[in-house]
N, C-alpha and C positions, 0 to 999 in steps of 0.2 A: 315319334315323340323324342324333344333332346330335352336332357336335364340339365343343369348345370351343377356343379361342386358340393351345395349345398343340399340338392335335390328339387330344387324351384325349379316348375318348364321354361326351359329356355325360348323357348318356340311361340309363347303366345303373342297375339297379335298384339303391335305397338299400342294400336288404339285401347286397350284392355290388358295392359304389363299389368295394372295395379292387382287384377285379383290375387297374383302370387305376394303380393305384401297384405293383403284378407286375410288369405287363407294359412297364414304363418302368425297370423296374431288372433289370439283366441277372445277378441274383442268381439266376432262374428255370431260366438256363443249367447252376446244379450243385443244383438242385435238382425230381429227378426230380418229388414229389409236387405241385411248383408245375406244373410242366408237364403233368406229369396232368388237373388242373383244368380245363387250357385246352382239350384233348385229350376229355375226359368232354362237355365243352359240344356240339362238335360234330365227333366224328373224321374226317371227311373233308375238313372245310376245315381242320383242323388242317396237313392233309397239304398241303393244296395251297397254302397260304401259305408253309410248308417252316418251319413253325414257328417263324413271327413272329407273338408275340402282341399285336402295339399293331395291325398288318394285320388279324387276325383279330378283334378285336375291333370292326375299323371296317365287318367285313364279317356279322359274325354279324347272325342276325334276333333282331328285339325280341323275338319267342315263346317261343324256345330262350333269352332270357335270364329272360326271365318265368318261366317253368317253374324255372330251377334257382334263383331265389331266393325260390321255392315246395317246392323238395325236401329235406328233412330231412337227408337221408344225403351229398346234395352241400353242403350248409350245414358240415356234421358237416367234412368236409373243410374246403373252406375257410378255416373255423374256425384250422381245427390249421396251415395254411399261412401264415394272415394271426400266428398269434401266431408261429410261427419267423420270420419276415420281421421284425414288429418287435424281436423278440428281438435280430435280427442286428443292427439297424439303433441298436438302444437300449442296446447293451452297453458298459458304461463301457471307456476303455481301457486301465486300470490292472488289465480282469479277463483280457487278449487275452493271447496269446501273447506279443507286445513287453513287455505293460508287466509280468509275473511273470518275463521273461527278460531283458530289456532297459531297466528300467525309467528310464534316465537319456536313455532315446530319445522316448518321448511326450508327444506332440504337437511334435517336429522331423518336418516336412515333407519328403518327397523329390518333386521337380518330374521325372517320366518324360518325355523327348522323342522319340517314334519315328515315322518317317513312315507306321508302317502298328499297326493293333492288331487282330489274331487272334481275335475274340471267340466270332462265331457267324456261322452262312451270311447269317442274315437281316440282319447289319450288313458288306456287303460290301467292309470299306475296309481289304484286306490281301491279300496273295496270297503268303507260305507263310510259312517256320519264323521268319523272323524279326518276322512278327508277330503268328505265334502266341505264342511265348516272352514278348513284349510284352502280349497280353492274361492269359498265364497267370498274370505280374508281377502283375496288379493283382487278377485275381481271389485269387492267394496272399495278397498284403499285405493287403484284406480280412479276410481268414481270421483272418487274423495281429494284425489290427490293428496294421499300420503307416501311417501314415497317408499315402499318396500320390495326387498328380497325375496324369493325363495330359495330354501334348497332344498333336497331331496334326492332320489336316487332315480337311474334310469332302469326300470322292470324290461327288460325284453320279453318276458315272457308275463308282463300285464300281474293280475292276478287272474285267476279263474274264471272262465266262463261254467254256469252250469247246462248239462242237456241231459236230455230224458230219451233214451232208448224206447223201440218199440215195445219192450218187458214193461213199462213204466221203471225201469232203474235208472238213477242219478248218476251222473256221470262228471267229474269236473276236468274241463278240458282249459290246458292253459292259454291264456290270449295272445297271441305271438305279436309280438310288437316293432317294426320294422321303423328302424327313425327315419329314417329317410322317405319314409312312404304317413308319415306323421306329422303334427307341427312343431318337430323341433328341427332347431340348427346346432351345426356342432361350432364349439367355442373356439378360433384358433387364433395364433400368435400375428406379428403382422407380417410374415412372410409366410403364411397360411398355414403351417403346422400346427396340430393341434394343441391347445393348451392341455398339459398335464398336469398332475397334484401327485401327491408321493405320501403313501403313510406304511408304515410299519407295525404288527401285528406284535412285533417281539418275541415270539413262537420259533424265531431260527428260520423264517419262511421268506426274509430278506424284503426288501420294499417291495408297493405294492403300488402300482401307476395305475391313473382314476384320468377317464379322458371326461368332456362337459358337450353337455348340450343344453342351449338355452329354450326354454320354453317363453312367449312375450303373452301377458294377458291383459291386454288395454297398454299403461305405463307400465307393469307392475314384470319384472321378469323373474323367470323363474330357472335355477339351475340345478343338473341334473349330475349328480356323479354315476359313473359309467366304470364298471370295473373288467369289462370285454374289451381288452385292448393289447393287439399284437406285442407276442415278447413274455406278458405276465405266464406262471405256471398256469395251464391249462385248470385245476380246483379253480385258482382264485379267480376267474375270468369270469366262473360261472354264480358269484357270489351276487353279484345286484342283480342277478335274472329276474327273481322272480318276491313279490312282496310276500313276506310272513311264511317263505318257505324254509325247508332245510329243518335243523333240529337247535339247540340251543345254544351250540356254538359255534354254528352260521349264522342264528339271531347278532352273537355278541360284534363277529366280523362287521355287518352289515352297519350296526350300530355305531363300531370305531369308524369305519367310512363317512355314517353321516354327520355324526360330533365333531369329530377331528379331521376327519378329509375337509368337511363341512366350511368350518372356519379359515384353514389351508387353502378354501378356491376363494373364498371369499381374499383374503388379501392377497392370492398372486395376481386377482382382477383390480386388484387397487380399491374396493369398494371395504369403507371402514363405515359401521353402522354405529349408530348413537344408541342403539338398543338392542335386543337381542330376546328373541322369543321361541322358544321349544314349545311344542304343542305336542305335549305326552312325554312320557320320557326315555321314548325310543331317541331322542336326540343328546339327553344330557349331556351325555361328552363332552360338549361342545362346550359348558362351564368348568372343564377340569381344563380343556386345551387353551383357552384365553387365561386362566389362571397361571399354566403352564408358561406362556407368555409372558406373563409380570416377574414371575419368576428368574427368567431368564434376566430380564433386563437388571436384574437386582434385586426385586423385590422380597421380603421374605414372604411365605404364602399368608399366613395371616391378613396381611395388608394385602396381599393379592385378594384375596377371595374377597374382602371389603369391597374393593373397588369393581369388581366381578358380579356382586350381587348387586349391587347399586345401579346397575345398567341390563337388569336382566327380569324378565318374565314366562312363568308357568304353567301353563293351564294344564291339569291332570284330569283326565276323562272319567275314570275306572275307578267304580263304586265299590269294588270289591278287593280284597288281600290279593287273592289268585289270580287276579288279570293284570298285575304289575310284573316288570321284569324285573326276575331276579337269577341271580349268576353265584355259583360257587364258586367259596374262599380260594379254592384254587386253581378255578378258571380262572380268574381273576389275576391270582398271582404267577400264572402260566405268559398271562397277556403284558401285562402292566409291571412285571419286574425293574423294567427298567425305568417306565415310567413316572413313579413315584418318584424315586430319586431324582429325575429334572425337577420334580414338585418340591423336592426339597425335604418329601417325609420320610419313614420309616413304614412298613410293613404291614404294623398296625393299628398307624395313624390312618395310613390311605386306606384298608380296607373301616375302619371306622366311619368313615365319609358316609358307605352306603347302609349302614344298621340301620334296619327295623325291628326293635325288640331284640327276641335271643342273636346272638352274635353269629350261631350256626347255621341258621336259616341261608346266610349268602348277602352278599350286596344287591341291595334294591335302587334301582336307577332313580325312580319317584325320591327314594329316601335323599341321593344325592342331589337330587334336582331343587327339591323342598331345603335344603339348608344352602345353596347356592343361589338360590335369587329370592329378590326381596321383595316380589309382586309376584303372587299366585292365585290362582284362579279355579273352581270349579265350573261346570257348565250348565246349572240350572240352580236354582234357590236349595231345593229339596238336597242335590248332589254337593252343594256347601258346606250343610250341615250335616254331611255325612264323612265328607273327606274331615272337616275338621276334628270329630269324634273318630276317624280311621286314624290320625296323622298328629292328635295331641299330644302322644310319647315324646314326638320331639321337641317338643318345649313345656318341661314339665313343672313350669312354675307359671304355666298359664293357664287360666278354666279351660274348658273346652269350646265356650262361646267365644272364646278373645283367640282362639287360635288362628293366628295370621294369614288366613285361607277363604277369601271372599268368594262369592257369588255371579257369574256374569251369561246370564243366559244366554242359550246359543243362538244367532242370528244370523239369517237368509241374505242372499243377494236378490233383492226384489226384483232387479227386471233379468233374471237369468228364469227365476220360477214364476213370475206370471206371464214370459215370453212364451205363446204359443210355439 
């Protein structure tokens, strides 16, 4: 078997190149007859890869590839799968759902920031509804032709698999996750080095280089920051291992990576979004570092943050005080000393951003999130009316019913879940 640079088989037959462009776009996820394909080649290793096609392609034999770009009937297929794929991939966006409904909306960018995205078993960098909802997000706006981002981090180490020993005891083993043997690419420059991003911790622990891998799901790509990258101190390498690990001041690391590294790839890729969406508020950062931005440019923050929230949305999951993150005063000012100061504030202005109630408590992400954008969201009728009455403190010249925190139930990607 040869590979080439990216990790795509070099080696497969002319007549059948295209599956390596399948099986690197996670379109194949709502499209039964793509997965068939894979499935017909060699069913047993179909199974045992657990239906990763970039896997199974690096593992099938040259014979069985020989043979089906020798068989008429599998050709025939093919065929009809390679033309729906470029079909999807080639459809103006003036002909999609946005632009015949929306049409004062395309090509305005939405930038998705979630720490986890739901897509398929074989890309294991999520562990449940909320990121499920987050890859359903992208596979719908595909569909749709809205034109969206992702980012988020790259898990080498997935999150957890559970197994059950012969004792019956639980055991959680972590999912090793091999990019190269996955459907991602790595992002590089145009003389193939890889694209890096740069942030600083402010800790004394000096920058912190973040490599990318793209993930494609239909239109819709998704990018990964990767903090395993030759050179860094051997700690910080191991920081986007692994989702929701470490203690709570690996949480915070992970979190400056994905807010502020976040925004960082997005403009060293050139790609400037007309909107801006955190899903939970493992991303908030990412409204303090465009703020950080206007700043820069002149602004005072006041009018930063206007303009910040006016292009920005919320959805907060977590029904409860205890499932928000929150960070002490002086992790915080461990982290961000120097921070605030490009923001232009004082101490204890910036830690004010994050107050919920007593001041002691720490900075609550959620809290910053909620006064940085001006469209927020809970994820069912019932969880509306409960963040509102959670999250009224902050505007306390409002009932609890007018508190600025709508309703938007959570919704499926219909042909990924009734796709046999």
């Amino acid at each position: 078997m040869s590979l080439d640079l990216s990790g795509q088989r070099a080696d497969l037959p002319a007549r059948i190149q295209r599956l390596n462009d399948i099986a690197y776009n996670l379109w194949w996820t709502w499209s039964k007859p793509a997965r068939q394909l894979f499935a017909e080649l060699h069913p047993v290793l179909w199974h045992v890869v657990e239906q990763n096609p970039v896997l199974f392609l690096h593992r099938i034999e040259k014979e069985r590839l020989a043979a089906a770009a020798d068989n008429d009937q599998f050709l025939t297929r093919y065929d009809k799968v390679v033309a729906a794929f470029d079909a999807m991939l080639t459809q103006s966006q003036q002909d999609t759902w946005l632009g015949r409904n929306r049409p004062e909306l395309v090509g305005k960018t939405v930038a998705y920031f979630s720490a986890e995205f739901g897509l398929h078993r074989a890309l294991p960098i999520y562990s449940g509804g909320l990121g499920v909802l987050a890859g359903d997000h992208c596979k719908e706006a595909s569909d749709m032709g809205i034109p969206m981002v992702g980012v988020s981090l790259l898990y080498r180490q997935g999150y957890l698999r559970q197994r059950i020993d012969s004792a019956g005891w639980q055991h959680d083993v972590p999912a090793r996750l091999d990019p190269h043997a996955e459907p991602t690419t790595p992002v590089v420059n145009d003389d193939g080095t890889p694209v890096l991003v740069e942030v600083d911790f402010g800790d004394g622990s000096g920058p912190l280089r973040l490599a990318v891998w793209q993930v494609q799901v239909g239109r819709v790509p998704i990018y990964l920051l990767d903090s395993d990258v030759e050179g860094n101190p051997e700690w910080t390498r191991a920081l986007s291992s692994r989702l929701y690990g470490g203690d709570v001041e690996h949480r915070l690391r992970q979190e400056i990576i994905l807010g502020i590294g976040g925004v960082r790839l997005l403009r060293r890729l050139g790609i400037a979004p007309a909107y801006w969406h955190a899903n939970e508020g493992h991303a908030a950062l990412h409204l303090l570092e465009r703020a950080r931005e206007h700043v820069a440019a002149g602004e005072p923050f006041e009018r930063a943050v206007e303009r910040v929230r006016a292009t920005s949305i919320f959805t907060t999951h977590t029904p409860v005080p205890a499932g928000h993150d929150i960070f002490s005063s002086e992790m915080m000012e461990r982290y961000f000393h120097a921070y605030w100061e490009e923001l232009g504030l004082s101490r204890d202005e910036f830690l004010a951003l994050g107050v919920h109630g007593d001041p002691a408590k720490g900075f609550n992400f959620t809290a910053l999130a909620l006064r940085m954008a001006a469209n927020v969201n809970g994820v069912s009728k019932k969880h509306g009316e409960v963040s509102r009455e959670m999250w009224n403190d902050l505007w306390p010249r409002v009932a609890v019913a007018d508190t600025p925190i709508i309703s938007i139930t959570n919704g499926v990607h219909l042909r990924t879940w009734i796709s046999p």
